[in-house]
N, C-alpha and C positions, 0 to 999 in steps of 0.2 A: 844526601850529599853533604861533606864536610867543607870549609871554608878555615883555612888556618886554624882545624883543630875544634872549630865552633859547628856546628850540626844548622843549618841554616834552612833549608825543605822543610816545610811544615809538616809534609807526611811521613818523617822520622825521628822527632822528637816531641817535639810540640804539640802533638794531637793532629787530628784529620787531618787532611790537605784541604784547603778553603775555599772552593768554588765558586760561591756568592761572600759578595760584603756582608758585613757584622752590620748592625745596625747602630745606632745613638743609641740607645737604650739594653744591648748586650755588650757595649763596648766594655773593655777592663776601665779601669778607674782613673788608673795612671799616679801621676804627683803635681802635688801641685810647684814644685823648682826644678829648674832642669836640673840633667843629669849632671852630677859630681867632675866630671874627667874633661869637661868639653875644651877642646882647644882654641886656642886664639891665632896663632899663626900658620899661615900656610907652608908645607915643609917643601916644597919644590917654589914657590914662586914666592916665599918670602913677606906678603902680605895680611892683611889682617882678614880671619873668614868672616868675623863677628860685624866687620864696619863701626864706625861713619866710613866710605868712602870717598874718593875725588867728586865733586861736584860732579853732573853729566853722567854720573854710574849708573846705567838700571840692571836689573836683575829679572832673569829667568829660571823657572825652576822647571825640572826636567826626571822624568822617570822613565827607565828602558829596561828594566829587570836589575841583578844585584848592582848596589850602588859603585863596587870598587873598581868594574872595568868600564864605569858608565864616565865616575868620575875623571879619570885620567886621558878621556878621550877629549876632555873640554879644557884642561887645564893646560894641554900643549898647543892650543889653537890661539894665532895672535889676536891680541883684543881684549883675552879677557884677565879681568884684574883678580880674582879670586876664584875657589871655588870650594865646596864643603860638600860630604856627604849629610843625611840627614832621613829623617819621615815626614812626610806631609799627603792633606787628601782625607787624614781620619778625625777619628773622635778624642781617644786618650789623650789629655796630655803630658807633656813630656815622656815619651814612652820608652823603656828601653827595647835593644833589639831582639831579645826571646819574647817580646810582648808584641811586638812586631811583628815576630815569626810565627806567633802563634794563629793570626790572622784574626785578632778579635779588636785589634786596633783599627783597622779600616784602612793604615798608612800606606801609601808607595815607600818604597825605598829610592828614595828623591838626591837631586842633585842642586845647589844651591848654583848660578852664574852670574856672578858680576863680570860686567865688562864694559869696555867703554866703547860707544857707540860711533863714537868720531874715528876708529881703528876696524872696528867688524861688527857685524847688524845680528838683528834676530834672523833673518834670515837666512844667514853662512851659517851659525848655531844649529838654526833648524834643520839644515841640508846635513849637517851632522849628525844630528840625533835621527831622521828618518832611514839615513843610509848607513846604520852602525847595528840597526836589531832589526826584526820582524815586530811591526806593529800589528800585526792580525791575528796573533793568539791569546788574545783574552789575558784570564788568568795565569800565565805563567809567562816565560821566557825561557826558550830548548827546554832541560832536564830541569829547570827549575820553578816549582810549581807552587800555586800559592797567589793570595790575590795582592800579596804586598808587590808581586813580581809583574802588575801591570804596567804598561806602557800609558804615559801619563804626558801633559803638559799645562803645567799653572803660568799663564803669562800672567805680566804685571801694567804693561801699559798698552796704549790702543794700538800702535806702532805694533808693536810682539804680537796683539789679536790682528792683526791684519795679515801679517807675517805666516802665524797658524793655519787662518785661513787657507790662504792662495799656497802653499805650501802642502798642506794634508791634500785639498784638491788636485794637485799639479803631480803627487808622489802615487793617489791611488791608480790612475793612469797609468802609469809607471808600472806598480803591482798587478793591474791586471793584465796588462799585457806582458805580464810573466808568470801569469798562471794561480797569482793570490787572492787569499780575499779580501773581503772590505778591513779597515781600519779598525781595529777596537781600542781607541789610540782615547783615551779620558781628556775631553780640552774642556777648563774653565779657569777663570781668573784665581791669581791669587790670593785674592780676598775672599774668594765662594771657597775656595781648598781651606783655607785656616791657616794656623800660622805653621811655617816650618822648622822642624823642633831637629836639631844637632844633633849626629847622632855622636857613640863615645868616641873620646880617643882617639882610639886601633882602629878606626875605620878611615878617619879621615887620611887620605893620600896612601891608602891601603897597599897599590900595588908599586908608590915608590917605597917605601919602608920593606916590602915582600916582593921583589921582581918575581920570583914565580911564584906566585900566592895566584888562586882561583881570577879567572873569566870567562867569560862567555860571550864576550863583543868581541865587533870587527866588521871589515867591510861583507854588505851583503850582495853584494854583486851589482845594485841598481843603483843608478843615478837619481838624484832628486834636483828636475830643473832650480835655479835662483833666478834673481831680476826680476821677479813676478809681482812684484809692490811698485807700485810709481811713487818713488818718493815726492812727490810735489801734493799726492794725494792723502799721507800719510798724518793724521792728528798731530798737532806739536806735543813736544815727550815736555816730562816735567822729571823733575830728580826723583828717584823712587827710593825708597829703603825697604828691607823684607820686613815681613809683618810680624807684630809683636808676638 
């Protein structure tokens, strides 16, 4: 499958299609600065991707298969301040996205979200990201196959891990009483994922620069309840910045 021209399926350029994760020890090498082209402002909402943010910002980091129709789903939802494509979840760092494709990185193809929590929760976030892909197919996402194309979520604070929780519970219900299977949905902090590394350029805001540039999102027919957190019960948040 091509992507504006770029070969993005591991099993058509890049070598096999990747079944299983690479390990820390077969991972490519990477660099050690990031990549040359990364931008700093966001071209639809005008902010900074990179941060410091407004006081009260936390950020959620999000993977549903290719980053460019994941990202554009978050970045028109009120609330949130920013948003970036990017890799995270692997070993390489800084890695570019043929080294990403190639699946020896270990990366998702990740969604960076800043938002401010006094406008819209992990919650309303998360009812988007559950009801926007198929979280039960492993390694891929529809025709796109590939472990970078896993269904992921790095929270960052206890709030967002609470959120995950009662959330993934409340949605596989959902699934199975439409015939799916269990989740194979990656949850761990964003500090156990590593840090989240920008991807180039041309990726960020992908399909506003490209309106008809490749996706594969959209709604999947199911609903994912919200109000499933008691905010009274919910750890106090602390300001978060994404990890180095």
């Amino acid at each position: 499958m091509t992507r504006g021209g770029r070969a993005c399926e591991t099993g058509s350029v890049f070598g096999s299609t990747k079944r299983t994760l690479t390990t820390a020890d077969d991972a490519l090498p990477g660099r050690t600065t990031p990549l040359p082209d990364i931008l700093e402002r966001h071209e639809v909402l005008g902010t900074s991707m990179l941060g410091p943010w407004p006081a009260g910002t936390e950020v959620l980091y999000i993977a549903m298969g290719c980053f460019w129709g994941a990202e554009r789903i978050f970045w028109r939802l009120p609330g949130v301040v920013t948003t970036a494509a990017g890799y995270m979840g692997g070993f390489t760092p800084n890695p570019t996205y043929e080294e990403v494709c190639s699946g020896r990185t270990g990366h998702t193809e990740a969604v960076l979200i800043a938002y401010d929590p006094s406008v819209t929760s992990a919650e309303l976030l998360l009812k988007a990201f559950w009801e926007n892909h198929d979280p039960t197919q492993g390694f891929r996402q529809g025709n796109d196959l590939g472990t970078q194309y896993r269904s992921a979520i790095y929270w960052s604070t206890p709030g967002q891990q609470e959120a995950v929780a009662a959330t993934r519970e409340a949605f596989q219900v959902v699934l199975a009483g439409n015939g799916f299977g269990e989740i194979t949905t990656e949850v761990r902090s964003a500090q156990d994922a590593g840090p989240f590394y920008y991807a180039e350029g041309y990726h960020q805001q992908y399909l506003h620069k490209n309106p008809g540039g490749y996706c594969n999102h959209g709604p999947n027919g199911m609903t994912c309840p919200v109000g499933l957190v008691r905010q009274d019960q919910v750890p106090a948040q602390t300001d978060v910045r994404p990890p180095d």
